[in-house]
TINURO-262935 format. One record per residue (C-alpha): residue number from 1; x, y, z. Coordinates in nm, 2 decimals, always signed. Example, Ala and Ser with C-alpha at 12.3 -4.5 7.8 and 13.67 -1.06 7.14 Angstrom:
# residues 2
> 1; +1.23; -0.45; +0.78
> 2; +1.37; -0.11; +0.71
//
This chain:
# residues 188
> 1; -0.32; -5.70; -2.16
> 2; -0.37; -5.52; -2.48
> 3; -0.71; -5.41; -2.56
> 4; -0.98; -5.63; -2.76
> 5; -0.84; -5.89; -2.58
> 6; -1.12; -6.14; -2.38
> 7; -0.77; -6.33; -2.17
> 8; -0.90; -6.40; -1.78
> 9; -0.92; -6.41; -1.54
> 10; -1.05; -6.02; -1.55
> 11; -0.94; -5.81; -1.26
> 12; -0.99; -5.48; -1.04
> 13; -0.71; -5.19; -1.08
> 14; -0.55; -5.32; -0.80
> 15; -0.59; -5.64; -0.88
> 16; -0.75; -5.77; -0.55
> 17; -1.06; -5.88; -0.73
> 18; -1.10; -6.16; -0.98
> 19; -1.31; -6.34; -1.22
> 20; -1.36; -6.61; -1.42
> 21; -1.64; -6.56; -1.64
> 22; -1.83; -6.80; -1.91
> 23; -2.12; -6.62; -2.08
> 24; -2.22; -6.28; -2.19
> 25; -2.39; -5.98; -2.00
> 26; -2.61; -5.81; -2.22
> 27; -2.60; -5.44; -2.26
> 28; -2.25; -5.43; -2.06
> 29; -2.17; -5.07; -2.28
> 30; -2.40; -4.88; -2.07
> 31; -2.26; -5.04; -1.75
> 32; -1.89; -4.98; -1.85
> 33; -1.97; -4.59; -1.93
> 34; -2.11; -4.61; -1.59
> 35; -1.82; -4.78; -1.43
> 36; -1.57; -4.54; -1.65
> 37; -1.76; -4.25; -1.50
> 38; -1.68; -4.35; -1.16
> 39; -1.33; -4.36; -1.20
> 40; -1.28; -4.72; -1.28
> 41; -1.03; -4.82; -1.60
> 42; -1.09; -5.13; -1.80
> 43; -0.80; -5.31; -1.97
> 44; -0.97; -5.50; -2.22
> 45; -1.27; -5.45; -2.44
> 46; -1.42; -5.75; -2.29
> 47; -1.78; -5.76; -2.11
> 48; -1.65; -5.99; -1.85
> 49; -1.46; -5.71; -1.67
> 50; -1.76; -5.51; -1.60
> 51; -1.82; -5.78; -1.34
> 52; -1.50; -5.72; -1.07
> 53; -1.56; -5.34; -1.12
> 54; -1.96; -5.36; -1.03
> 55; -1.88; -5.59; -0.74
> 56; -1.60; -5.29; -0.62
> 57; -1.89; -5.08; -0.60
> 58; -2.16; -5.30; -0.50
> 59; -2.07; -5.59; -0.30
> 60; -2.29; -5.90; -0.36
> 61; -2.60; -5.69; -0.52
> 62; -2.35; -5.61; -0.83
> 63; -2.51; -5.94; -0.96
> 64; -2.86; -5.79; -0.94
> 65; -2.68; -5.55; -1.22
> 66; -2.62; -5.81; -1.49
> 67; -2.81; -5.93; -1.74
> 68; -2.72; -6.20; -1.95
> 69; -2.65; -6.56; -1.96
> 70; -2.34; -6.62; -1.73
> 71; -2.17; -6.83; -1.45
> 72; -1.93; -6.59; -1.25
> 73; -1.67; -6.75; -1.00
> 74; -1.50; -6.39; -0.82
> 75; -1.26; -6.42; -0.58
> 76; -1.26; -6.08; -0.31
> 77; -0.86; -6.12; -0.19
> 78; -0.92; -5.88; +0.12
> 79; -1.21; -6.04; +0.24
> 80; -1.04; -6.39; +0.10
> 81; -1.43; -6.49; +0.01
> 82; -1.52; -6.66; -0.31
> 83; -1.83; -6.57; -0.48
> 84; -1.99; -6.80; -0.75
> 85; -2.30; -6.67; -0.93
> 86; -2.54; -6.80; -1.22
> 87; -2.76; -6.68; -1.43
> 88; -3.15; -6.61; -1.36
> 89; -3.24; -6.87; -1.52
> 90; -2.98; -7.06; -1.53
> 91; -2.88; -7.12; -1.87
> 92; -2.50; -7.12; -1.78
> 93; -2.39; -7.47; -1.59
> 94; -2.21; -7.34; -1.24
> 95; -2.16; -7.73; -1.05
> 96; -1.92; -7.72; -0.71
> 97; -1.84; -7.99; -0.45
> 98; -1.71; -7.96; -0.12
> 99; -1.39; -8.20; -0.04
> 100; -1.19; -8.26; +0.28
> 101; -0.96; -8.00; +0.08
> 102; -1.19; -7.71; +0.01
> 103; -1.44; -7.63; -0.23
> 104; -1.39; -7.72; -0.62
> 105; -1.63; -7.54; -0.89
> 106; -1.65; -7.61; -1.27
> 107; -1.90; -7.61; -1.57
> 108; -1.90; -7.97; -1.57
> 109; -1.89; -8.28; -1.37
> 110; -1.61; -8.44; -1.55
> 111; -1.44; -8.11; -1.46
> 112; -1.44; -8.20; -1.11
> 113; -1.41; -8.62; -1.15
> 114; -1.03; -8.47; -1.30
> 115; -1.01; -8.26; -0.97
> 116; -1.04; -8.64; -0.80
> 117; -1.41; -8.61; -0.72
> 118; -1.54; -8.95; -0.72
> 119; -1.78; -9.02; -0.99
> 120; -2.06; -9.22; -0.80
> 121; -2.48; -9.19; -0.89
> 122; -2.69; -9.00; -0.62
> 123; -3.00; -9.26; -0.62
> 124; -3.22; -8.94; -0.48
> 125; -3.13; -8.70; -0.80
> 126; -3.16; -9.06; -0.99
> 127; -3.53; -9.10; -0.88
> 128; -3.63; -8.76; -0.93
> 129; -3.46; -8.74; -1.30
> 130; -3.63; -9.07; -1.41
> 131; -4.01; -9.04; -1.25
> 132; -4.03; -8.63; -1.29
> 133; -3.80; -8.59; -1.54
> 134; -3.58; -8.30; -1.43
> 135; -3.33; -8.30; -1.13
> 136; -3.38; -8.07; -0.86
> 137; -3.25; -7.70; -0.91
> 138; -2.95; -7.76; -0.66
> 139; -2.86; -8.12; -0.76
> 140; -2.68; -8.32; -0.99
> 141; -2.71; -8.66; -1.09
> 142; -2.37; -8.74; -0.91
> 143; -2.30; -8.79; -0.50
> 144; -2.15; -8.49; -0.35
> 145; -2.15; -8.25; -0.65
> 146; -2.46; -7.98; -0.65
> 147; -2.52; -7.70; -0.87
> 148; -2.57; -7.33; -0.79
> 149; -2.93; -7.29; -0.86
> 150; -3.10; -7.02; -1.10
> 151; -3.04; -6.68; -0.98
> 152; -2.81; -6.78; -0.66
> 153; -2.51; -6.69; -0.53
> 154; -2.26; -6.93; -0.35
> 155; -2.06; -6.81; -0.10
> 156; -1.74; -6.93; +0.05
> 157; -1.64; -6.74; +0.32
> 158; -1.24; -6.68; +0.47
> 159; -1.39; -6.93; +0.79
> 160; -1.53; -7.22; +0.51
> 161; -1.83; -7.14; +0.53
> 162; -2.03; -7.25; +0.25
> 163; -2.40; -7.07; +0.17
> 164; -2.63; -7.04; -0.13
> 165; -2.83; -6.71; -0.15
> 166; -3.10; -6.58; -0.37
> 167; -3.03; -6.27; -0.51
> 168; -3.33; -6.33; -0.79
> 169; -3.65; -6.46; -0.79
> 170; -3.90; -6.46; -1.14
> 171; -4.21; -6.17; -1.07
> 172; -4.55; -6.32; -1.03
> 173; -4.78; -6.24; -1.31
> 174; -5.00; -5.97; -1.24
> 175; -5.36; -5.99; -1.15
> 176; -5.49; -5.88; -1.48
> 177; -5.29; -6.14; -1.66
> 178; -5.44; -6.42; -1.46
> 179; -5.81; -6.25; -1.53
> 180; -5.80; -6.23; -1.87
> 181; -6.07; -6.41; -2.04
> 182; -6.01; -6.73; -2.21
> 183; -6.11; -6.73; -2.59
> 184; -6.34; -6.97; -2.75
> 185; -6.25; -7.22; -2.98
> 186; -6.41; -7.01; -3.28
> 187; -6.19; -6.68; -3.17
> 188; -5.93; -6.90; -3.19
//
């Protein structure tokens, strides 16, 4: 790959970790000088890479690393495990569903209806979307597809195993911002 180039997926040296990645991590120069520091060479100019190289050093708390509005799907080929990570707040779309075949992931529902998912309502996500007018953070609107929830990780492991883990949770505001006084209308 010649540098400047963005072409993925992005991969380690050795090529035994991959990504996909749709998004942007913010202030990735000061992660790559990091990474370059370390020993580690990147082949393109591309954020994306700094991904595969913080997950060679950090396992699954290179995500707590990133900043940025991203969905991540990295495959670790010794551990054959495939890691699929969102955003904080989940501004990137990261959908999967589990099949009698294995486990599909995508951006987008009809992504996975093209992957022979069947395209069927889920009267739960339905309910909640038309009286509360959101969908809850790990469903869809559609039977048998969910979505990786802000600031989660989902894990398949070499056994099938599939897991969602938290790897970020929004701060609490502190005491003194909850005490402040309110204003009048006049100092308004």
């Amino acid at each position: 790959m010649a540098p400047g180039n963005g072409q993925q997926p992005v991969a380690s040296e050795d090529g035994l970790v991959r990504a996909v990645v749709n998004g942007e991590f913010y202030d990735f120069e000061a992660l790559r000088n990091e990474l370059t520091g370390k020993g580690h060479r990147f082949i393109t100019d591309s954020d994306s890479e700094v991904a595969v190289h913080l997950y060679e050093e950090s396992g699954l708390d290179f995500v707590t690393r990133l900043r940025g509005e991203f969905a991540i799907a990295l495959w670790d080929e010794p551990k054959k495990q495939l890691i699929a990570v969102r955003d904080r707040f989940g501004v990137k779309p990261l959908l999967y569903a589990v099949t009698s075949d294995g486990i599909l992931i995508a951006s987008e529902a009809k992504a996975l209806f093209a992957a022979g998912v069947t395209s069927e309502w889920d009267a739960e996500s339905f309910y909640h979307s038309a009286s509360m007018q959101y969908v809850l953070p790990d469903r869809t609107l559609f039977r048998g597809i969910r979505q990786v929830p802000p600031g989660c990780l989902l894990i398949v492991t070499s056994s099938g195993q599939v897991r969602v883990q938290r790897y970020w949770t929004p701060p609490l505001s502190s005491d003194a911002t909850l005490t402040q006084r309110a204003q009048t209308p006049d100092e308004l």
